[in-house]
Backbone as CSV, one residue per row, in Angstrom:
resi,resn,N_x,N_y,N_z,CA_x,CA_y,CA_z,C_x,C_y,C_z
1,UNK,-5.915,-7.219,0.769,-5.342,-5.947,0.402,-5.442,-5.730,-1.113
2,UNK,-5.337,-6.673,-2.342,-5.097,-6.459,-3.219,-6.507,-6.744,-3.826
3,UNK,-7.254,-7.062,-3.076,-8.862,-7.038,-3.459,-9.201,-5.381,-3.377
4,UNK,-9.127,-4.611,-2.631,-8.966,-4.081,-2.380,-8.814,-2.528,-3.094
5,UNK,-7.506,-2.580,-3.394,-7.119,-2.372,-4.169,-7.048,-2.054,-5.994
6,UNK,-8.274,-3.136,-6.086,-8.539,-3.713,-6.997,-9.893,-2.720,-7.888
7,UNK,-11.145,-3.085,-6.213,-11.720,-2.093,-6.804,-11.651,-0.626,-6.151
8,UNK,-10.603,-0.172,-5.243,-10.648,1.466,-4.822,-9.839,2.289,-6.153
9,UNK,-8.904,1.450,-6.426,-7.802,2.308,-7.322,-8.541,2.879,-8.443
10,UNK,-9.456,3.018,-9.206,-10.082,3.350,-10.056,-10.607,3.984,-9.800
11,UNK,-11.103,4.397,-8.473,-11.366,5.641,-8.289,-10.533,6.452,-8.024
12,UNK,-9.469,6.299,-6.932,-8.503,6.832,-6.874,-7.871,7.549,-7.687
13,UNK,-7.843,6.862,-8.807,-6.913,7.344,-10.250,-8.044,8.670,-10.728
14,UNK,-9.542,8.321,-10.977,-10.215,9.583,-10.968,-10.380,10.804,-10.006
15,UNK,-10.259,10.488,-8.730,-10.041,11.341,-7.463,-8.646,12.131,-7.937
16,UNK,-7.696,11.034,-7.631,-6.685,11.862,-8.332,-6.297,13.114,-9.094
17,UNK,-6.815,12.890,-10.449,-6.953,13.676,-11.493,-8.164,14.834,-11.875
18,UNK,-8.469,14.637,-10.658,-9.750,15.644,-10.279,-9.317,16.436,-9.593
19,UNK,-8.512,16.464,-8.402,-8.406,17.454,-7.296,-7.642,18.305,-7.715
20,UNK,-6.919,18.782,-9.022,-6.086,19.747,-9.318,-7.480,20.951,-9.745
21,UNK,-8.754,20.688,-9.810,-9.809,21.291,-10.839,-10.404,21.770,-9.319
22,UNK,-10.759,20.933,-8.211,-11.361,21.242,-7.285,-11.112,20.970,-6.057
23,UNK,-10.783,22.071,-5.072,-10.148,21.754,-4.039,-10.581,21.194,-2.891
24,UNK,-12.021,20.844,-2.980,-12.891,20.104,-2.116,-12.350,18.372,-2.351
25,UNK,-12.171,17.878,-4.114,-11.716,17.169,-3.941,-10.306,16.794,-3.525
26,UNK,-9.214,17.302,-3.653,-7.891,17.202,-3.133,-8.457,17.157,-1.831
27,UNK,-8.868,17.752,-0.768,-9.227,17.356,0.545,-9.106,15.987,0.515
28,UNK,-10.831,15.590,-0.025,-11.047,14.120,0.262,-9.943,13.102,-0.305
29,UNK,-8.942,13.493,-1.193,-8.025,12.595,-1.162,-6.959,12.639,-0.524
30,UNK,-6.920,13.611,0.107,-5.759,13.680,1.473,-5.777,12.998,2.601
31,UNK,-7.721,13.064,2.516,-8.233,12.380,4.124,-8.211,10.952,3.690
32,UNK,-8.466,10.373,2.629,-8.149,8.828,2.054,-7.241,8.510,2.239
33,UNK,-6.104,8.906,1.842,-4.610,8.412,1.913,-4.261,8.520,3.416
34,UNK,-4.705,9.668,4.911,-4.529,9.330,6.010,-4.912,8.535,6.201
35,UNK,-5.956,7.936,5.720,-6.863,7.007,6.509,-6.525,5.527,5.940
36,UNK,-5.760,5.342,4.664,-5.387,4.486,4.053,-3.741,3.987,4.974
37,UNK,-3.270,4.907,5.433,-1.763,4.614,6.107,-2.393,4.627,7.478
38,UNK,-3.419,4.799,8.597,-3.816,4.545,9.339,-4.398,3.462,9.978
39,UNK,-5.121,2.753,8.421,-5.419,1.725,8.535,-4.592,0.279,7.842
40,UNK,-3.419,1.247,7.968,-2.333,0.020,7.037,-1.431,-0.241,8.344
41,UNK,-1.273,0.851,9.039,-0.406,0.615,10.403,-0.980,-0.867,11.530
42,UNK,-1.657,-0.896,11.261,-2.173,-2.757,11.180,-1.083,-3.768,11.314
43,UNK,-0.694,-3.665,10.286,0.096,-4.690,9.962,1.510,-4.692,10.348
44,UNK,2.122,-3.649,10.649,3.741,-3.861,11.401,3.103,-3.480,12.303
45,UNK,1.983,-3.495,13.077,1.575,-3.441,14.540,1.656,-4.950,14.646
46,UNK,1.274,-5.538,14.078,0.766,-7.012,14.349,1.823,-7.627,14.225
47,UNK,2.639,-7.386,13.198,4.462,-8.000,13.269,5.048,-7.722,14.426
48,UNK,5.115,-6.239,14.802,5.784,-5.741,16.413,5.190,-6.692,17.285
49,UNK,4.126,-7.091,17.431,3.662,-7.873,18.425,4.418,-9.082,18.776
50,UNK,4.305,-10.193,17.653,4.930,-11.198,17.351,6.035,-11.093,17.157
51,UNK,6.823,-10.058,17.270,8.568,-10.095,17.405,9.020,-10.426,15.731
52,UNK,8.308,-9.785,15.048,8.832,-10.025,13.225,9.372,-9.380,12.717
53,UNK,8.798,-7.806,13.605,9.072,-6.678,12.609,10.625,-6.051,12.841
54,UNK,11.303,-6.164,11.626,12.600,-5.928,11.506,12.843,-4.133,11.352
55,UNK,11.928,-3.272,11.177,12.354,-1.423,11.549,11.022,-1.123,12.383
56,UNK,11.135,-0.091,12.452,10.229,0.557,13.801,9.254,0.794,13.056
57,UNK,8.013,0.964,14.087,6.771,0.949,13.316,5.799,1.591,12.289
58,UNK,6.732,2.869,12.678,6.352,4.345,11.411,6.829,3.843,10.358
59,UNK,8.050,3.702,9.954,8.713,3.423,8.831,7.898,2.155,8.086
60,UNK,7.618,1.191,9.006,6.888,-0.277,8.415,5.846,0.180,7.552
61,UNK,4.876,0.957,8.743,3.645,1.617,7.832,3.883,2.687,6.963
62,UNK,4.955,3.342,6.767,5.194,4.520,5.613,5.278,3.124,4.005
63,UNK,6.347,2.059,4.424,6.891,1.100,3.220,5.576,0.560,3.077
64,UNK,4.620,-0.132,3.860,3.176,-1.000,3.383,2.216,-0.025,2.534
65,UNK,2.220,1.434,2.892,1.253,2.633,2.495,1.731,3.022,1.049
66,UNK,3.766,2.820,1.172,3.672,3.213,-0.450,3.710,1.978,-1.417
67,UNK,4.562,0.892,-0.825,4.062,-0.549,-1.704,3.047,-0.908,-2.267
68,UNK,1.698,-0.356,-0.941,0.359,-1.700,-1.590,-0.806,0.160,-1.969
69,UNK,0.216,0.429,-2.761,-1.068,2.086,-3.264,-1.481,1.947,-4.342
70,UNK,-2.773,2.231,-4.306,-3.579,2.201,-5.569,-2.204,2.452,-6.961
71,UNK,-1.442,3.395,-6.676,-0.543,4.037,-7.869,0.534,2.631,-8.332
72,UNK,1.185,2.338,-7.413,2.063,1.006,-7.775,1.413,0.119,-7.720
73,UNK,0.430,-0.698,-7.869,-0.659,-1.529,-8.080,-1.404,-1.553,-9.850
74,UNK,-1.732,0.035,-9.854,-1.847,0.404,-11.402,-0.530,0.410,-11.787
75,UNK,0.557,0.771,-11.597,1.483,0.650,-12.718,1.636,-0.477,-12.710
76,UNK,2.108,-1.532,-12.001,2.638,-2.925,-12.213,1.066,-3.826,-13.067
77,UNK,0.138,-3.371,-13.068,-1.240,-4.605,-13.139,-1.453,-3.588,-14.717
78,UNK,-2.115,-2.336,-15.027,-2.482,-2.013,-15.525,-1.373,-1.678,-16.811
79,UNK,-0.892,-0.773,-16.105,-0.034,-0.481,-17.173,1.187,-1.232,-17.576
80,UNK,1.791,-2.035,-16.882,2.869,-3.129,-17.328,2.119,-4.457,-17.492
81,UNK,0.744,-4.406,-17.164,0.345,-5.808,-17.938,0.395,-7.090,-16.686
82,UNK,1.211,-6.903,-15.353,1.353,-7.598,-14.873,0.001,-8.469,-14.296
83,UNK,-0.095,-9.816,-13.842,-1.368,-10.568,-13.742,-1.190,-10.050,-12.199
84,UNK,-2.697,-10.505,-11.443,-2.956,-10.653,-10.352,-1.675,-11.408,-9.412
85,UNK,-1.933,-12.781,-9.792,-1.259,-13.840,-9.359,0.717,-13.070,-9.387
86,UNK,1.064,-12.194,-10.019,2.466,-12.145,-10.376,2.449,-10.736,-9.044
87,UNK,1.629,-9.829,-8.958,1.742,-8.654,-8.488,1.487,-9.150,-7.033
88,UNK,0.706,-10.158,-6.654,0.570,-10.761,-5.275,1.580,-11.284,-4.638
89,UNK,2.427,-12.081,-5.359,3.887,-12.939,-5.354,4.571,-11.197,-5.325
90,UNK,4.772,-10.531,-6.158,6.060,-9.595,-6.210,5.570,-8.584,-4.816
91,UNK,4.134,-8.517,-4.548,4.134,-7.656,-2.991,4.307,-8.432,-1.754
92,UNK,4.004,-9.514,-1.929,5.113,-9.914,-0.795,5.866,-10.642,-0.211
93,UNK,6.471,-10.798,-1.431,7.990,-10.891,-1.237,8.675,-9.529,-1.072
94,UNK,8.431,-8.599,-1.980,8.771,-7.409,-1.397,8.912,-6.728,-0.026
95,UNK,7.504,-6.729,0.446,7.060,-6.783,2.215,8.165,-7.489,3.080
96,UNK,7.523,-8.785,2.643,8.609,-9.692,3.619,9.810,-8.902,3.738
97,UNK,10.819,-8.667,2.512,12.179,-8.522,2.479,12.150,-7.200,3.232
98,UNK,11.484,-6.001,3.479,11.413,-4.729,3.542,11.272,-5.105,5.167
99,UNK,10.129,-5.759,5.866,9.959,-5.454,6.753,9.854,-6.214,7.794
100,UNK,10.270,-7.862,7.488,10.790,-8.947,8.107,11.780,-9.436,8.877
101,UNK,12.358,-9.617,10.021,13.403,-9.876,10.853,13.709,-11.116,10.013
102,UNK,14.706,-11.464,9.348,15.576,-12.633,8.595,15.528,-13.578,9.133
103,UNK,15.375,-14.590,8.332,15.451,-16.271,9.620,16.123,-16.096,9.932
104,UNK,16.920,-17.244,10.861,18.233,-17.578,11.403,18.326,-18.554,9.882
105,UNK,19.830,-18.920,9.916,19.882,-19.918,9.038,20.810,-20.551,9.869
């Protein structure tokens, strides 16, 4: 994911800042971001399966779609400086806590 991430967001950030100029591009970044939470619904599918996922499955994929987005990825890496290694650790642990059924203890 954070490969990923790594190299889409840079465009993104230009897509972005483009589609206010042309409305062909705002499209294509509308249809990215469906297709980005479409293909993120993956993953609390795959938790629901295995009995992990602690909220229902829309909500899982709304929290994974805005957590792991090109936008909070650039702010935490780019613009706060944060390393790879620190932003990998802080997404998920984040995840986990957001969308994990709690051990037993």
């Amino acid at each position: 994911m954070v490969a990923r991430l790594e190299r889409v967001g840079p465009v993104l950030r230009v897509l972005g800042a483009a589609e206010a100029a042309e409305p062909a591009l705002a499209d294509l970044h509308a249809r990215i971001q469906a297709a980005r939470l479409e293909n993120l619904r993956a993953v609390p599918a795959a938790l629901a399966r295995v009995g992990a996922l602690a909220v229902a499955e829309d909500a899982a994929a709304d929290t994974v779609w805005a957590l792991a987005s090109p936008d909070v990825h650039d702010l935490l890496t780019r613009q706060r400086g944060w390393t790879r290694e620190r932003y990998v650790d802080w997404l998920a642990t984040t995840l986990a806590a957001a969308l994990l059924v709690a051990p037993d203890r």
